[in-house]
C-alpha positions as CSV (number, residue, x, y, z in Angstrom):
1,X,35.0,-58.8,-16.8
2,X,32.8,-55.9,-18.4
3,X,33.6,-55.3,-22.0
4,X,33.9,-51.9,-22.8
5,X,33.4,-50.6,-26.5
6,X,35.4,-47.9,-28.3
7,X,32.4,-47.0,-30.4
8,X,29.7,-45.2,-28.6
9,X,26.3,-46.0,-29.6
10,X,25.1,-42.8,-31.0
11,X,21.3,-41.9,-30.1
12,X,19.0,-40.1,-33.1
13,X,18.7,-36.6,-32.4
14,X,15.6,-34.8,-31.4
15,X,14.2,-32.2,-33.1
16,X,14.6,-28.6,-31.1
17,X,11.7,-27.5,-30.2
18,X,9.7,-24.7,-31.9
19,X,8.2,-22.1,-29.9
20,X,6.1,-19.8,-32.5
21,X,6.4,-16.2,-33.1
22,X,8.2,-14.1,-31.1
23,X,6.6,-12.1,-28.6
24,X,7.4,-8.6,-28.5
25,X,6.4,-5.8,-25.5
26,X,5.4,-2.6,-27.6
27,X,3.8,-0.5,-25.0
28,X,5.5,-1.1,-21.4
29,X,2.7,0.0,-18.6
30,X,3.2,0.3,-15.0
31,X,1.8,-0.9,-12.6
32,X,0.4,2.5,-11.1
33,X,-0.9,3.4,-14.7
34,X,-3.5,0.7,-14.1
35,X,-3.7,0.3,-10.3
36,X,-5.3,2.9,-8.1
37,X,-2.8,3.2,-5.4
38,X,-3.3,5.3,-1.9
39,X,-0.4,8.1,-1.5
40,X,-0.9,7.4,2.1
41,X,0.7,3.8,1.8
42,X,-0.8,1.1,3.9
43,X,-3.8,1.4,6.3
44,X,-4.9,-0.5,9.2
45,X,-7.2,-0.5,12.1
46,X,-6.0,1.3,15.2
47,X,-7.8,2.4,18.5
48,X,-7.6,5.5,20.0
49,X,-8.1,5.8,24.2
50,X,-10.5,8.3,25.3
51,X,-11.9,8.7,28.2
52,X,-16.0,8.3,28.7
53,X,-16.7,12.4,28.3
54,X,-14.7,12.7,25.3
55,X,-16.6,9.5,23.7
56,X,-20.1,11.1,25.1
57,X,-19.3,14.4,23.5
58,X,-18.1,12.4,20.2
59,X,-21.9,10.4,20.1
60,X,-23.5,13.7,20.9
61,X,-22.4,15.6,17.6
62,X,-23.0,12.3,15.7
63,X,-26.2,12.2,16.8
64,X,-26.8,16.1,15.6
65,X,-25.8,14.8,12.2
66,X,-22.1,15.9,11.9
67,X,-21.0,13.1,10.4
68,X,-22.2,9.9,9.3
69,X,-19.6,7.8,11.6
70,X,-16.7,8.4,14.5
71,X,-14.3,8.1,11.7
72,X,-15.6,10.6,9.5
73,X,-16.5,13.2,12.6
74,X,-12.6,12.7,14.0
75,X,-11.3,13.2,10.6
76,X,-13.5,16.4,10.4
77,X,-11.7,17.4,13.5
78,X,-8.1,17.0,12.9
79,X,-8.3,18.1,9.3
80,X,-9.9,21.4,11.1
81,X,-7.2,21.5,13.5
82,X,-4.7,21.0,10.9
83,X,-5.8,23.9,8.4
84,X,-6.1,26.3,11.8
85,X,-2.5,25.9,12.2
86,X,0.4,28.9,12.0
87,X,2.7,27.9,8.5
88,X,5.7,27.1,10.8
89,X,3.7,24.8,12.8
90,X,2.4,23.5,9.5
91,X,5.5,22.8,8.5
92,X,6.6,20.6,11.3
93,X,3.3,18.9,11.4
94,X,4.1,17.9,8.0
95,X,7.5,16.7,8.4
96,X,6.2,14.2,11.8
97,X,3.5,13.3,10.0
98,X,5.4,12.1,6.4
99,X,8.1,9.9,9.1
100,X,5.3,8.4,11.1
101,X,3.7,7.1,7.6
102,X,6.9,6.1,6.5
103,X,7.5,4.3,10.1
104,X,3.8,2.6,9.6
105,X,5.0,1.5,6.0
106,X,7.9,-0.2,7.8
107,X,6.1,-2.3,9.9
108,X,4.1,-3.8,6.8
């Protein structure tokens, strides 16, 4: 038979641990204080289908030296479209445009 003891054999206690000064937050920043962050949200590669004319036309005025790439010359070209248009058109074209960046935020 096992022998069991009333008296527990008591182990010396360790010292706590000591864990230095106390570290205190005096000036809280956030994140978008220090990180340069896009309004737009996220960004990613997508193609656009045009048809061989429209692509043609598009090389054409890059080659006169309207913009440096097909990016920046169809930017050009919206943003031109965009300011031509009536303040209640604006207006709509704002709202579309605001959920389809939320939608694209969505996916990512």
């Amino acid at each position: 038979m096992l022998r069991h003891d009333d008296k527990k054999i008591s182990k010396p206690k360790k010292s706590t641990l000591e864990r230095g000064t106390k570290v205190v937050v005096e000036n809280q920043v956030k994140r978008k204080d220090v990180v340069d962050m896009p309004d737009s949200g996220v960004t990613f590669p997508v193609n656009v289908r045009v048809d061989n004319h429209i692509r043609n036309k598009i090389s054409a005025l890059l080659n006169l030296g309207m913009a440096k790439s097909q990016k920046e010359l169809v930017k050009q070209l919206v943003e031109n479209e965009i300011d031509r248009l009536p303040e209640s058109d604006k207006s709509r074209f704002d709202r579309m445009f605001e959920i389809l960046e939320e939608k694209d935020n969505m996916k990512n």
